[in-house]
C-alpha positions as CSV (number, residue, x, y, z in Angstrom):
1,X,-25.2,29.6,0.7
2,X,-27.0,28.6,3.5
3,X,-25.3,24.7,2.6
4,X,-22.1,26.4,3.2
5,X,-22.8,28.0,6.3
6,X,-24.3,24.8,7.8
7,X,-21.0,23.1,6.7
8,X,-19.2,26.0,7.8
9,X,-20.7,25.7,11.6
10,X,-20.5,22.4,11.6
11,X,-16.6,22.3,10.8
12,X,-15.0,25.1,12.8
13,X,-17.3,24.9,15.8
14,X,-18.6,22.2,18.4
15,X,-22.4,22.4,17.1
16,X,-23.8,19.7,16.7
17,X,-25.3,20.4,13.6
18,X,-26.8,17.2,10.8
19,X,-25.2,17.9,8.0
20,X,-24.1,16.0,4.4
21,X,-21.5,15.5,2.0
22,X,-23.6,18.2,0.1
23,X,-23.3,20.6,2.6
24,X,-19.3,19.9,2.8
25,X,-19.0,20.4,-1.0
26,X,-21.0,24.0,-0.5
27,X,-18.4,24.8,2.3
28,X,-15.0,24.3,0.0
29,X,-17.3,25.7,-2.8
30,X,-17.7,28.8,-1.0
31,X,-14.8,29.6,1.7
32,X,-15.4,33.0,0.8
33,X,-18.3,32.9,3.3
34,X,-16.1,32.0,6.5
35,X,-15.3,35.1,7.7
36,X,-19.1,34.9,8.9
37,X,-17.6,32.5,11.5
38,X,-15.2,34.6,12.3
39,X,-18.5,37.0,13.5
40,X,-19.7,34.1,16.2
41,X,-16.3,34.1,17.9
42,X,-16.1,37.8,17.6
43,X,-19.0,38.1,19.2
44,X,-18.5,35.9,22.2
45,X,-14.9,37.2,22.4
46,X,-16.1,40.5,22.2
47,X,-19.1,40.2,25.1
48,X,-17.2,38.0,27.3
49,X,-14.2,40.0,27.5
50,X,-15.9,43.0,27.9
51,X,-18.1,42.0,30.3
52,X,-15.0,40.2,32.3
53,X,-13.6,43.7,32.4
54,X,-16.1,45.9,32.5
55,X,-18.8,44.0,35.1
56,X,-16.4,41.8,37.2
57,X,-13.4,43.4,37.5
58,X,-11.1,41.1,36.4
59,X,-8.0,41.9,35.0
60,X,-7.3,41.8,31.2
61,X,-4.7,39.2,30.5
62,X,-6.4,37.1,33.5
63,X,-10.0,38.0,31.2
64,X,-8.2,37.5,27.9
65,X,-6.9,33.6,29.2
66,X,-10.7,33.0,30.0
67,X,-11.8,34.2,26.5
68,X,-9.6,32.5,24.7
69,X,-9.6,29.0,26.5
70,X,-13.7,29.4,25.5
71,X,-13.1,30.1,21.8
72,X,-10.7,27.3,21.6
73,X,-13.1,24.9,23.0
74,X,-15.6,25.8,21.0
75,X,-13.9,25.2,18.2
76,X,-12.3,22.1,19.3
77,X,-8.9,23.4,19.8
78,X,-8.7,22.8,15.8
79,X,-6.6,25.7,15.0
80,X,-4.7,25.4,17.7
81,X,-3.9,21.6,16.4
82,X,-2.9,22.9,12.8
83,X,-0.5,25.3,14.8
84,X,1.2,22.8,16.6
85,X,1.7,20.7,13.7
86,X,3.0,23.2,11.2
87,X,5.2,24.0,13.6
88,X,6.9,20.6,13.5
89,X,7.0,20.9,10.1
90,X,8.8,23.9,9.9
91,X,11.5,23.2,12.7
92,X,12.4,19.9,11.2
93,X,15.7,19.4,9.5
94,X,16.0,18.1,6.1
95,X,14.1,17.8,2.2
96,X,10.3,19.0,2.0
97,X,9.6,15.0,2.0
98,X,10.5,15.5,5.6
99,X,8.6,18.4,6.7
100,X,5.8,17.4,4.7
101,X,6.3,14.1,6.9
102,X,6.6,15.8,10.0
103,X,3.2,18.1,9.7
104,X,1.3,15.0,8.9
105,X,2.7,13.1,12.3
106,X,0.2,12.6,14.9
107,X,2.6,13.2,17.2
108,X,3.7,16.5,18.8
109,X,6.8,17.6,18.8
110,X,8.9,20.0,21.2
111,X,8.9,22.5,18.1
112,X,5.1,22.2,17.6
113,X,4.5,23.0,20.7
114,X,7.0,25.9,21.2
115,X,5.2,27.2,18.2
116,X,1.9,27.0,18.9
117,X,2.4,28.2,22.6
118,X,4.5,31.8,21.4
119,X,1.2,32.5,19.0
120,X,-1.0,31.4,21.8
121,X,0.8,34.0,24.2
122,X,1.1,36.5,21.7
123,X,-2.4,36.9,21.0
124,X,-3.5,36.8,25.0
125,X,-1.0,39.2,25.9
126,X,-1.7,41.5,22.9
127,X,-5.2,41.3,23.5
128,X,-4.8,42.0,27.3
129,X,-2.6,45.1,26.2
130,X,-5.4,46.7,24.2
131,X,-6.9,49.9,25.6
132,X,-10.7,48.7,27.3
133,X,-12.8,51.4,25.0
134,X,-11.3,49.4,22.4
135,X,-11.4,45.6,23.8
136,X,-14.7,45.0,22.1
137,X,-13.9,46.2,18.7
138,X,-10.2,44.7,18.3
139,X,-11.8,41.1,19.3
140,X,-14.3,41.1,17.1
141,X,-12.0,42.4,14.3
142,X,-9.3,40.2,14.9
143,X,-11.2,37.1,14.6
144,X,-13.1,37.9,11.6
145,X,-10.3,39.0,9.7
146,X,-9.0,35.5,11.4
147,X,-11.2,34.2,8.8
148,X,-10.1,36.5,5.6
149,X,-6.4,35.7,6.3
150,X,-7.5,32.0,6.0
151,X,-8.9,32.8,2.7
152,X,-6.0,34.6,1.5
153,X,-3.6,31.6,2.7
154,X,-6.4,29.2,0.3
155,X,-6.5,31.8,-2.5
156,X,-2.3,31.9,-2.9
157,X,-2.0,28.0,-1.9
158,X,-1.4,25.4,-3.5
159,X,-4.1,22.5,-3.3
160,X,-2.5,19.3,-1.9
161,X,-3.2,15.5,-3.6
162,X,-5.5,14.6,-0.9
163,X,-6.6,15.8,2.7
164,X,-9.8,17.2,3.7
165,X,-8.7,21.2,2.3
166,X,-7.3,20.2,-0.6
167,X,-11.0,20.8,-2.8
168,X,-11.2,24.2,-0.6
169,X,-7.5,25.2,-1.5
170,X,-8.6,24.0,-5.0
171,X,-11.9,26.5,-5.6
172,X,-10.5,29.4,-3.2
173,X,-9.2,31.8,-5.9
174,X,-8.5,35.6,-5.8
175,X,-12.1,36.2,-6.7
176,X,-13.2,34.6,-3.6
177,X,-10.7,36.5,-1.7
178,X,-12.1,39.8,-2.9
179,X,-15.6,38.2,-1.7
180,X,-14.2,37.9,2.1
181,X,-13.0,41.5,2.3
182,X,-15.8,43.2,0.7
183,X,-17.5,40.5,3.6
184,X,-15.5,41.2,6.2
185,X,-15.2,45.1,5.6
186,X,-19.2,44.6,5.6
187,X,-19.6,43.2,9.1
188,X,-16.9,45.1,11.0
189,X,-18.8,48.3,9.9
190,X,-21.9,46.7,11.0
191,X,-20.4,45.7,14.4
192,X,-19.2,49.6,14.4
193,X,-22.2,50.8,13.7
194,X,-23.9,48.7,16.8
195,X,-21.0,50.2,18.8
196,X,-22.4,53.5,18.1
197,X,-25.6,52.6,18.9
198,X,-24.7,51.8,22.3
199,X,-22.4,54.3,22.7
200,X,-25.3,56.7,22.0
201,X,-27.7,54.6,24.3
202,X,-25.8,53.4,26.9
203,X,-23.3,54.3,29.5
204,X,-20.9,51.3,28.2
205,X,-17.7,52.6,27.3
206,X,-17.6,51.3,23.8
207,X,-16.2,54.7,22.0
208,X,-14.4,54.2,18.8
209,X,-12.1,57.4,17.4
210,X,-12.3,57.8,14.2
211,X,-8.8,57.3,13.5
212,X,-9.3,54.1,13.1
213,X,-10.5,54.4,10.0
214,X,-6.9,54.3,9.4
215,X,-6.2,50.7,10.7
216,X,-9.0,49.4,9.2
217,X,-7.0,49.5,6.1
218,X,-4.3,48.6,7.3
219,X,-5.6,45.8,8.9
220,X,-7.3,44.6,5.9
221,X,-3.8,43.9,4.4
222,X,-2.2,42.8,7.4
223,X,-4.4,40.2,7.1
224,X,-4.0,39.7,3.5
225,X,-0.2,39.8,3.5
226,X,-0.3,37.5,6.1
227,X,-2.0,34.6,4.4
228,X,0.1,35.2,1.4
229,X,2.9,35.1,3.6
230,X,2.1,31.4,5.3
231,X,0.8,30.0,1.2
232,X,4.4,31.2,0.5
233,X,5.8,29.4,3.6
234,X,3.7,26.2,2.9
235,X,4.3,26.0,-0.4
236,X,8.1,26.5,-0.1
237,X,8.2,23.4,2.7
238,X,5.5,21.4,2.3
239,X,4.4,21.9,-1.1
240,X,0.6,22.7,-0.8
241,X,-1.5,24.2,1.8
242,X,-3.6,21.9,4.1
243,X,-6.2,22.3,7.2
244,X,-3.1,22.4,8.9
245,X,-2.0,25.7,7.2
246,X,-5.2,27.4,7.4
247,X,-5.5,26.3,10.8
248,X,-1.8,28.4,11.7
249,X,-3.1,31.3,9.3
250,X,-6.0,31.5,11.8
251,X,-3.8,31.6,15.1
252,X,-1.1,33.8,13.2
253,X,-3.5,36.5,11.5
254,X,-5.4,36.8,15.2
255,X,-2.3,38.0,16.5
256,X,-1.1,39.9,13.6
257,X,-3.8,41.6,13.2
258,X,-3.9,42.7,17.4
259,X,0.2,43.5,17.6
260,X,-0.7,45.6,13.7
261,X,-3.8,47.7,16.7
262,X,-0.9,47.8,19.4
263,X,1.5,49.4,17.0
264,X,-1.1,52.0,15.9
265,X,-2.4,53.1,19.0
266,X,0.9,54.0,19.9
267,X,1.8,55.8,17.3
268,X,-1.2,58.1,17.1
């Protein structure tokens, strides 16, 4: 497991980190375990945001553009990437040939970039729209289950010929995907637990009502649904799902899962 992680880290972030073909194998072996990536960027998104907020004053969506640009540099701007490209794939007129053609061009197109740029917006302005006793918690949330609607998107995919997912697509089944949410379900309680901690210790506005027990669930199968969704979507136009996919299903379940918070908040 700890092979897996190592691949893991080395993959989706910019640590520099020595690591084998072994380790690689371990990762597409055991995607299950990537929603424990999802915990780093929840983390810094999390602190930075808050303390942007909180410490310095600086306004939410301004604070949210900061937070973001950091994850995405982190990580390479490789979900971002997969966006774009998917995007091009889907906009493009013609047989699957062609949008299978079109994802796998270097190039970006005006679609893939009108794609990628709506998810990008959605998620900063959703995330500068969430209440700040909640900032914390949604952030953290929304990038781990980031992660599980990745899984999700490998579990209903279809494995492509070749490409660097396709052995990950291959060995992600439902049983793995039942791995991540038990995972995931795991360490969002954990980070609410540490929110009550501080909430009990500290004067940082970090309360959590408990009527979010509610969203949780719902959450959980926003996230779900919404990897299904983009396997069903991949598989209908380009036939499989690649890094690419995932890489959308990461951007898309973000926002997803922040717009599924909005929706609750105001309806409570």
């Amino acid at each position: 497991m700890m092979s897996a992680l190592k691949g893991m880290f080395s993959f989706f972030t910019m640590i520099r980190l020595d690591t084998t073909q072994e380790d690689m194998d371990a990762m597409d072996r055991n995607f299950w375990m990537v929603p424990m990536v999802g915990v780093f960027y929840g983390l810094i998104a999390a602190i930075m945001m808050t303390a942007l907020v909180d410490f310095f004053y600086v306004g939410t969506l301004a604070a949210a553009v900061v937070t973001f640009f950091m994850i995405f540099c982190i990580n390479r701007f490789l979900h971002i990437d997969g966006t774009a490209d998917v995007g091009d794939g889907l906009v493009v007129a013609g047989t699957q040939e062609d949008h299978l053609r079109a994802l796998k061009d270097s190039r970006i197109g005006a679609g893939g970039m009108a794609f990628a740029l709506m998810i990008i917006l959605a998620s900063l302005v959703m995330a500068a729209s969430v209440p700040i006793l909640l900032i914390a918690f949604a952030l953290f949330s929304a990038e781990v289950l980031a992660k599980t609607g990745m899984v999700s998107a490998a579990a209903f995919g279809e494995p492509g010929e070749e490409g660097m997912a396709s052995n990950c697509v291959r060995n992600t089944t439902s049983q793995s995907l039942l791995f991540a949410t038990v995972l995931s379900a795991v360490l969002i309680s954990a980070f609410c637990v540490l929110i009550h901690i501080l909430e009990a210790h500290t004067s940082l506005p970090v309360a959590l009502p408990g009527s979010l027990i509610v969203w949780f669930v719902l959450a959980f199968a926003v996230a779900i649904l919404a990897g299904a969704f983009m396997a069903w979507i991949a598989k209908r136009n380009f036939g499989m799902v690649n890094g690419d996919v995932l890489g959308a299903t990461n951007e898309i379940t973000r926002a997803a899962v922040l717009l599924t918070l909005l929706i609750f908040i105001s309806v409570i």
